[in-house]
The first five atom37 places (N, CA, C, CB, O) and aatype in JSON, in Angstrom:
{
  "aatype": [20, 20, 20, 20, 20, 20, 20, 20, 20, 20, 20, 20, 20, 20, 20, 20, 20, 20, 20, 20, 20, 20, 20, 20, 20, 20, 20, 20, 20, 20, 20, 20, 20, 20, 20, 20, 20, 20, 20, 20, 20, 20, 20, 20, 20, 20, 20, 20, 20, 20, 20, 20, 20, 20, 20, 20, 20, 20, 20, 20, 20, 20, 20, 20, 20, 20, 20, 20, 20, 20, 20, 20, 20, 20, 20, 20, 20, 20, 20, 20, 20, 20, 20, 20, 20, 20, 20, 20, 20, 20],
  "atom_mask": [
    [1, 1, 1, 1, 1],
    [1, 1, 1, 1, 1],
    [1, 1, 1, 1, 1],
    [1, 1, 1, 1, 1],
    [1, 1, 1, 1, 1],
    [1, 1, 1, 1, 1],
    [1, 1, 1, 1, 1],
    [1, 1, 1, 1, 1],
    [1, 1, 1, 1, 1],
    [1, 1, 1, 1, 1],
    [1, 1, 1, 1, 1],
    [1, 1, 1, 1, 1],
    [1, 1, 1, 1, 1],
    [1, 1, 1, 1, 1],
    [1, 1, 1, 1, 1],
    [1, 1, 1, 1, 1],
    [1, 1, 1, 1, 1],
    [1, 1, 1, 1, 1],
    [1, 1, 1, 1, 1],
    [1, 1, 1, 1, 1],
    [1, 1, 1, 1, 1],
    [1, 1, 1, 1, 1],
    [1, 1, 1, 1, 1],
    [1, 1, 1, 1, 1],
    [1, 1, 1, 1, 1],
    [1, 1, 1, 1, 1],
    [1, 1, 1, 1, 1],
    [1, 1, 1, 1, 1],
    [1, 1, 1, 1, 1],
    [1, 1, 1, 1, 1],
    [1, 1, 1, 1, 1],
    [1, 1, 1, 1, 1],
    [1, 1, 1, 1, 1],
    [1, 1, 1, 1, 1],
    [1, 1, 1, 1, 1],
    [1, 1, 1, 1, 1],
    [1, 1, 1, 1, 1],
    [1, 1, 1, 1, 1],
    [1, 1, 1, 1, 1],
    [1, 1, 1, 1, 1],
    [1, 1, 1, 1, 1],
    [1, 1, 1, 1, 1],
    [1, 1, 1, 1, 1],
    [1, 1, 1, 1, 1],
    [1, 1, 1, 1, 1],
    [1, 1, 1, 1, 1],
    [1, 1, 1, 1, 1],
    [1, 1, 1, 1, 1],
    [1, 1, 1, 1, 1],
    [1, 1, 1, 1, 1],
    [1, 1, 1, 1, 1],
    [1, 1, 1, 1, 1],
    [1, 1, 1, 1, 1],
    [1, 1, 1, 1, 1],
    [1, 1, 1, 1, 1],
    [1, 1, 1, 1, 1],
    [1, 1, 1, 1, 1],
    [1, 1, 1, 1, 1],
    [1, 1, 1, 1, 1],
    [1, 1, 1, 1, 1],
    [1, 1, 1, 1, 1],
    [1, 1, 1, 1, 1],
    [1, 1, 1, 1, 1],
    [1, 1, 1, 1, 1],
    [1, 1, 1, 1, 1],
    [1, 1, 1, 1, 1],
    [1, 1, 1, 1, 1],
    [1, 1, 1, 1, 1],
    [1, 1, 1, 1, 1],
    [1, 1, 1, 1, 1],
    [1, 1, 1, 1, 1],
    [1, 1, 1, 1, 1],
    [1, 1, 1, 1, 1],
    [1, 1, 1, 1, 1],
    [1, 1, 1, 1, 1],
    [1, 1, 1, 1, 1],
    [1, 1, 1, 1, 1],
    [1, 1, 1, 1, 1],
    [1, 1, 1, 1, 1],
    [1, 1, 1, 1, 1],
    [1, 1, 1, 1, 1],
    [1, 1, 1, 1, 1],
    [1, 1, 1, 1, 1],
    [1, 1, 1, 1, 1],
    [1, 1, 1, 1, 1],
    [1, 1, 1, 1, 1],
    [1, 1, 1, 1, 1],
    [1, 1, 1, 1, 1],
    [1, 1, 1, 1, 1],
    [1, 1, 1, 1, 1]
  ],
  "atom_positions": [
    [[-81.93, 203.41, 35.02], [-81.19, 202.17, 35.08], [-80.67, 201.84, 33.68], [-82.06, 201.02, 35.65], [-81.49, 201.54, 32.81]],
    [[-79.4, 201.89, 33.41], [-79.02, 201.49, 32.18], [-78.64, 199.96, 32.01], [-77.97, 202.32, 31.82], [-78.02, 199.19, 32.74]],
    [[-79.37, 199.77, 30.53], [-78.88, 198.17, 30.42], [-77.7, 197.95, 29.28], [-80.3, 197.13, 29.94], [-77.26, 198.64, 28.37]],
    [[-77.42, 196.61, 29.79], [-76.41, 196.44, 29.13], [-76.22, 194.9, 28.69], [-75.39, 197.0, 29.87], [-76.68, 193.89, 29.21]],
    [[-75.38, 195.06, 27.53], [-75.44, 192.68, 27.43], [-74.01, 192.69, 27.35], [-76.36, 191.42, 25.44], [-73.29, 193.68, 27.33]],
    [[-73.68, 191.52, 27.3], [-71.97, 191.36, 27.28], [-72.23, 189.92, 27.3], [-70.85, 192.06, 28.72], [-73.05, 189.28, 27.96]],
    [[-71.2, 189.48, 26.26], [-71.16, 188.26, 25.97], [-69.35, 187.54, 26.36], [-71.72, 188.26, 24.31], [-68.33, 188.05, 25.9]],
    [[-69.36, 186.55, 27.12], [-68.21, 186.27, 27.22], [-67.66, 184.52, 27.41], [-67.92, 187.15, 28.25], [-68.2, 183.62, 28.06]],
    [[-66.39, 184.51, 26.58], [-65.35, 183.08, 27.04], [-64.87, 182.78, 28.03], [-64.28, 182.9, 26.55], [-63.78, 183.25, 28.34]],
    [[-65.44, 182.03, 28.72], [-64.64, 181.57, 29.92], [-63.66, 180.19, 29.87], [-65.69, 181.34, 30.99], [-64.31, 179.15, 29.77]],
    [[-62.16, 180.02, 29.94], [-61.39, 179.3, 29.42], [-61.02, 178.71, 30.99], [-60.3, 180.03, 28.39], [-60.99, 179.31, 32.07]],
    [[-60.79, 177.47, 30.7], [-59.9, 176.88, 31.85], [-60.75, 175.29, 32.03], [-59.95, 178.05, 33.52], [-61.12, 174.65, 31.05]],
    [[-60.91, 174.91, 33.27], [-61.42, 174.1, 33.8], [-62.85, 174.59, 34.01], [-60.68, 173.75, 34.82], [-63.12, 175.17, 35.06]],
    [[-64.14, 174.32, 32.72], [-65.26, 174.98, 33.37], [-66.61, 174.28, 32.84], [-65.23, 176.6, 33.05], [-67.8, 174.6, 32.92]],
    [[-65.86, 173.09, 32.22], [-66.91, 172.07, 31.62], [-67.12, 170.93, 32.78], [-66.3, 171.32, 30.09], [-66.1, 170.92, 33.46]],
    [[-67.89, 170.15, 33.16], [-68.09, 168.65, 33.68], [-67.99, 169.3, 35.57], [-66.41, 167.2, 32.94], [-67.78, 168.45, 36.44]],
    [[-68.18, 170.87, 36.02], [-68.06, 171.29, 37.02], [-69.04, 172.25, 37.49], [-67.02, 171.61, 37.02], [-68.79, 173.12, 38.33]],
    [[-70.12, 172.09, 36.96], [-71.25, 172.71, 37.37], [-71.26, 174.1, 37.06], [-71.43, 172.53, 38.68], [-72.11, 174.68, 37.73]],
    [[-70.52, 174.99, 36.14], [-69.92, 175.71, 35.63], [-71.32, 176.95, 34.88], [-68.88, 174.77, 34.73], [-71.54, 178.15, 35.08]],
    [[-71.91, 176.06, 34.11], [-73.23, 176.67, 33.81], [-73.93, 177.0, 35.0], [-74.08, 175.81, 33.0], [-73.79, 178.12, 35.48]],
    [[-74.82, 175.98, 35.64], [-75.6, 175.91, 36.59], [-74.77, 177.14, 37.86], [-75.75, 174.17, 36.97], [-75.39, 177.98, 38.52]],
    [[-73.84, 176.98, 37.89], [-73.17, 178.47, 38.92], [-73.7, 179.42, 38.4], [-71.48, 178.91, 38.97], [-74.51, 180.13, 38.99]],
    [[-73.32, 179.6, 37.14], [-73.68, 180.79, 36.59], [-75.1, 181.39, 35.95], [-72.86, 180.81, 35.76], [-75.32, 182.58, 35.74]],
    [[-75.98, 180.32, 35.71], [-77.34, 180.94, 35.82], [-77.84, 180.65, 37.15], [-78.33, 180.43, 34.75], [-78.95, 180.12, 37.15]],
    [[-77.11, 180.94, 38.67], [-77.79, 180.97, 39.6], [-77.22, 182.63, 40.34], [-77.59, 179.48, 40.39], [-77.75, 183.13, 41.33]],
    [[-76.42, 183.05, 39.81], [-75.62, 184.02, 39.74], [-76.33, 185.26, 39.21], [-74.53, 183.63, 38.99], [-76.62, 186.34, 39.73]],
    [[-76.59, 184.6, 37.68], [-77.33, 185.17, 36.99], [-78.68, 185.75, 37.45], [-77.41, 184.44, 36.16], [-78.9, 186.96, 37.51]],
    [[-79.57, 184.78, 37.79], [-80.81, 184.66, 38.66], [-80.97, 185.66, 39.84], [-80.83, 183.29, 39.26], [-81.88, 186.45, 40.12]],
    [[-79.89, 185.39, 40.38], [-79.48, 186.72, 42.05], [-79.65, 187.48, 41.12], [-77.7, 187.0, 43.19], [-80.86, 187.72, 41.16]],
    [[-79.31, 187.9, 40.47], [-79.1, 189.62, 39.97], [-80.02, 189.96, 39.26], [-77.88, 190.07, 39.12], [-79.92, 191.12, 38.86]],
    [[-80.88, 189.41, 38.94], [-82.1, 189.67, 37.84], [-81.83, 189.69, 36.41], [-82.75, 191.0, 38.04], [-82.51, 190.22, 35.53]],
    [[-80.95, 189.17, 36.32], [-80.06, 188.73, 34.42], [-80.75, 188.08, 33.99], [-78.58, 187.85, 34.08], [-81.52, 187.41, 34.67]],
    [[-80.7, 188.06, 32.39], [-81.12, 187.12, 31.51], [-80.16, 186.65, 30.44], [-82.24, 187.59, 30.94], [-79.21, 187.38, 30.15]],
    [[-80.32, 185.6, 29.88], [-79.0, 185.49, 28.74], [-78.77, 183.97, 29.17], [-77.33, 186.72, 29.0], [-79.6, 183.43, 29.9]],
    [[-77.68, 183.3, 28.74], [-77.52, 181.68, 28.94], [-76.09, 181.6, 29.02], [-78.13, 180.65, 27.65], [-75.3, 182.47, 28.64]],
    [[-75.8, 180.41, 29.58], [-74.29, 179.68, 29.66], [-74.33, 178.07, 28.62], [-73.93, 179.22, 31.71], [-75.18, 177.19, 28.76]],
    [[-73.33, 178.04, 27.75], [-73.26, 176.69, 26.82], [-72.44, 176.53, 26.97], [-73.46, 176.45, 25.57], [-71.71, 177.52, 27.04]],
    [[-71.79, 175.1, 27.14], [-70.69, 174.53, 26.78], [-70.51, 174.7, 25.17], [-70.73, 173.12, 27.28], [-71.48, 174.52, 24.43]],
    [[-69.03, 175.11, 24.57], [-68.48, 174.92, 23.43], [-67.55, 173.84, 23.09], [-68.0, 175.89, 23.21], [-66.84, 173.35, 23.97]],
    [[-67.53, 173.46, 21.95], [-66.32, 172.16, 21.88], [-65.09, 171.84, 22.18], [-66.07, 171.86, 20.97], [-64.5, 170.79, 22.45]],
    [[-64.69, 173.4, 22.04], [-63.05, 173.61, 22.5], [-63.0, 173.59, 23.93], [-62.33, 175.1, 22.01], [-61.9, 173.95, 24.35]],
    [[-63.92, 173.26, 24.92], [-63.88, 173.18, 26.31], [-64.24, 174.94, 27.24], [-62.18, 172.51, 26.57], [-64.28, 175.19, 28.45]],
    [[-64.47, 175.91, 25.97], [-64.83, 176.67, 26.83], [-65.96, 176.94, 27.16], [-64.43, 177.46, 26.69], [-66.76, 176.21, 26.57]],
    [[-66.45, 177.66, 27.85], [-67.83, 178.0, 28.23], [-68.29, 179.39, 27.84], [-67.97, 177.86, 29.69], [-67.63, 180.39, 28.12]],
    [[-69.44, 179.45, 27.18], [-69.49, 180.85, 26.33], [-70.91, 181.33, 27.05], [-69.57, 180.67, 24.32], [-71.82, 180.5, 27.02]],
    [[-71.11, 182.39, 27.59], [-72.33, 182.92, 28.7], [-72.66, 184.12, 28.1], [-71.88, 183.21, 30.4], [-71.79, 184.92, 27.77]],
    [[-73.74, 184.31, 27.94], [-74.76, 185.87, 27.69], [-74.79, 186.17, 29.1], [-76.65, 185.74, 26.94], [-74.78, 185.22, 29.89]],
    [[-74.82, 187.44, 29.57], [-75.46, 188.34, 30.66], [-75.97, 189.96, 29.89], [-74.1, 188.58, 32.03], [-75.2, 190.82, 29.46]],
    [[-77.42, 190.01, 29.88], [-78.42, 190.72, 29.9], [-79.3, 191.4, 31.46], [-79.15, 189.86, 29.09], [-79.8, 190.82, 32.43]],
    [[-79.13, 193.34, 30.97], [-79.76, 193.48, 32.05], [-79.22, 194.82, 33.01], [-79.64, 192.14, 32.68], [-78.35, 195.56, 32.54]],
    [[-79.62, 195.0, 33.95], [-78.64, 196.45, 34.73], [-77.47, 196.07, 34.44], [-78.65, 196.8, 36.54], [-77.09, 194.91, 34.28]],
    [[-76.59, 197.46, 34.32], [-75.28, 197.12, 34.1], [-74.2, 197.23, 34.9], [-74.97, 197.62, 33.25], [-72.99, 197.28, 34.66]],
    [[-75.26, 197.26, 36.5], [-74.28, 197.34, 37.4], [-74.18, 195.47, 38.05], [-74.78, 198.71, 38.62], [-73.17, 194.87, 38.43]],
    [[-75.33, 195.07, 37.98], [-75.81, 193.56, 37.76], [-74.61, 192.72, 36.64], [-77.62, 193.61, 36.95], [-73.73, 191.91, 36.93]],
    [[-75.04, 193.36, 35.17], [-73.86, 192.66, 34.84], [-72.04, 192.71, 34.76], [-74.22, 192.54, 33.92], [-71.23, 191.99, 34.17]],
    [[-71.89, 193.91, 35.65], [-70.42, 193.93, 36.12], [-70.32, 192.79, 36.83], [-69.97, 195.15, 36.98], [-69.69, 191.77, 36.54]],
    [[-71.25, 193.14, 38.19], [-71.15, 191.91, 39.22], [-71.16, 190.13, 38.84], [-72.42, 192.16, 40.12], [-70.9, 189.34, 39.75]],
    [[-71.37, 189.77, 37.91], [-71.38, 188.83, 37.3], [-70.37, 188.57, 36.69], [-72.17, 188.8, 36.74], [-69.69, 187.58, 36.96]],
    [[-70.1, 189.43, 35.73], [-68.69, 189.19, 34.39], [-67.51, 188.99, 35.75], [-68.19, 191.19, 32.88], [-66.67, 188.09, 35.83]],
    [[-67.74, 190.21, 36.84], [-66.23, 190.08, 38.02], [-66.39, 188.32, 38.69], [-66.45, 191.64, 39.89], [-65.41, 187.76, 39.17]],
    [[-67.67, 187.67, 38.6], [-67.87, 186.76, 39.33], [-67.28, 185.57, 38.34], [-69.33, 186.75, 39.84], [-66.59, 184.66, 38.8]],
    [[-67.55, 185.65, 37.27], [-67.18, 184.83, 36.08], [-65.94, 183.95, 36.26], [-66.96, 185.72, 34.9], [-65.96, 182.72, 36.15]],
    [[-64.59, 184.87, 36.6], [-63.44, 184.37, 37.21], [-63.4, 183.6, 38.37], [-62.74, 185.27, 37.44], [-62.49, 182.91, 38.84]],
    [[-64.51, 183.82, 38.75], [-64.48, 182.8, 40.58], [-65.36, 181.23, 39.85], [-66.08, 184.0, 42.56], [-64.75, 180.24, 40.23]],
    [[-65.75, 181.11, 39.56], [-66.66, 180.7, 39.21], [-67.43, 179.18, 40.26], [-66.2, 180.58, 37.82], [-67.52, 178.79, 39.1]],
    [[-67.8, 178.46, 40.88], [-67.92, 177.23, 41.25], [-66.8, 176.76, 42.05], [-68.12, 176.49, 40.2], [-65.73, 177.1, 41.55]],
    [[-66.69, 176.08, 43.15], [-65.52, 175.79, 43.98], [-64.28, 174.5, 42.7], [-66.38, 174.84, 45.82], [-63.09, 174.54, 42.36]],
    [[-65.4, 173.6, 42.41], [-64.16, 172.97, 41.61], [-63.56, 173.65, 39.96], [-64.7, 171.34, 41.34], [-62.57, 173.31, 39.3]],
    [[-64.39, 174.49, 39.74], [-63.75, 174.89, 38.48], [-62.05, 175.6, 38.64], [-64.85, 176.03, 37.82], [-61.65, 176.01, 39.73]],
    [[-61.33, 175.64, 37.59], [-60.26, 176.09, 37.71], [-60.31, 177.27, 36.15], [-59.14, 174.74, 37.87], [-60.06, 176.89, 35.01]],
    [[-60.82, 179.22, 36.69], [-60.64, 179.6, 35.53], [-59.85, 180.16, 35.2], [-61.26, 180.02, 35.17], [-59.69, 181.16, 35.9]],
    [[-58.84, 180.01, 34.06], [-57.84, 180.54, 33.41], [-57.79, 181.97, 32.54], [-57.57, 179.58, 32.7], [-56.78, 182.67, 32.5]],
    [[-59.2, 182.33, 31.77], [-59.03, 183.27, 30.96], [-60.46, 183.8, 30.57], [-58.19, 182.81, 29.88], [-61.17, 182.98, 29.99]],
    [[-60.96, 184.98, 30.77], [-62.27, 185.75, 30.6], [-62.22, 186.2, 29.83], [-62.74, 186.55, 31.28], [-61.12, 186.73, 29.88]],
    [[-62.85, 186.54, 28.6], [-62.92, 186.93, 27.23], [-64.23, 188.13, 27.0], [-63.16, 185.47, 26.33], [-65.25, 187.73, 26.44]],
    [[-64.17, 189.18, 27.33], [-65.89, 189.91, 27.86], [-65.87, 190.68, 26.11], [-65.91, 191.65, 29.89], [-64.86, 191.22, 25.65]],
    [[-67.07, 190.57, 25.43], [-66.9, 191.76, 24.13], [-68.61, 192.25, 24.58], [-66.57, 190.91, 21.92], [-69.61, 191.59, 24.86]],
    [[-68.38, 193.48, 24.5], [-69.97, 194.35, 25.22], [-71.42, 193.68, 23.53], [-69.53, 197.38, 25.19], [-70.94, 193.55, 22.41]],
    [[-72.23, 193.52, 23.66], [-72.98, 193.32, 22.43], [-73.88, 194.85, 22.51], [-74.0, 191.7, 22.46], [-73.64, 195.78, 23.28]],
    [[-74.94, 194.79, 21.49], [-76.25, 195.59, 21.28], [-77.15, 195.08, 22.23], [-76.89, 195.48, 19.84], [-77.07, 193.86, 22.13]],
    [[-77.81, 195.33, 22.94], [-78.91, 195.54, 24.3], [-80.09, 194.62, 23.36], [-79.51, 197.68, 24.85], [-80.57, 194.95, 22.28]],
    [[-80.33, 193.46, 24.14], [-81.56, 192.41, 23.52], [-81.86, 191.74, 24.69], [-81.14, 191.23, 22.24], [-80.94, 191.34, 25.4]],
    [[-83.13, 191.54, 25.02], [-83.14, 191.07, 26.65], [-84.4, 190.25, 26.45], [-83.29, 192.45, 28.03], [-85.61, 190.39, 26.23]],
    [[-83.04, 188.85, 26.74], [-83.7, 187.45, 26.21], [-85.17, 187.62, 27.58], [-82.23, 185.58, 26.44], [-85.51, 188.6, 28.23]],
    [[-85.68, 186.26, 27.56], [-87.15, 186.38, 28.55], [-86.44, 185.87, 29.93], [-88.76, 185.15, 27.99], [-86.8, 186.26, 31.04]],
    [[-85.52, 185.07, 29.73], [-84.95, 184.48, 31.09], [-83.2, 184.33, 30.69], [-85.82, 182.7, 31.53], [-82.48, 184.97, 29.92]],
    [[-82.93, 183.0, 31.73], [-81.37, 182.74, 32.05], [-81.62, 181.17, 31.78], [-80.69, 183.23, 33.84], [-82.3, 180.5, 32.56]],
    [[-80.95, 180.57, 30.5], [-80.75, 179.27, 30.47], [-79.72, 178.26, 30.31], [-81.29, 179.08, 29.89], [-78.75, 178.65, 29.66]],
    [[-79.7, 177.54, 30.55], [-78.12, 176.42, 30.35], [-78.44, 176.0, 29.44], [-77.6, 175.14, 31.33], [-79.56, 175.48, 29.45]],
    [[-77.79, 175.98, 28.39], [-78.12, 175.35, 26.74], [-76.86, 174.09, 27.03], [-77.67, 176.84, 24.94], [-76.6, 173.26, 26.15]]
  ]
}
């Protein structure tokens, strides 16, 4: 099983919409670890840690994200393999 982390921007409508909480439940299904934060500029910046067929399925989910969010732009850069203890909303 190869692991993998990937860190990514999610741009659009993804603050004040449950946007995190989607995504560490997402996260959670798949056995990921890593976190979702709101940033100031309104985007949302998410770790996914973990199989890397797990975190495809996630980064592809990233774009869907929550029924009211509206996302505009996915930003994925692969990191070095560090595998936080869990999945948190900072």
């Amino acid at each position: 099983m190869s692991k993998r982390c990937v860190k990514a921007l999610v741009a659009g409508k993804v603050q004040g919409v449950w946007y995190r909480r989607a995504v560490q439940e997402q996260a959670l299904q798949h056995g990921l670890t890593g976190y979702a934060k709101n940033l100031p500029d309104g985007q949302v910046e998410v770790l996914l840690c973990g199989n890397g067929e797990a975190v495809n399925q996630v980064s592809a989910w990233l774009w869907q994200g929550p029924p009211n969010a509206r996302v505009t732009h996915v930003e994925l850069e692969a990191l070095e393999c560090h595998d936080p203890d869990n999945f948190v909303c900072l």
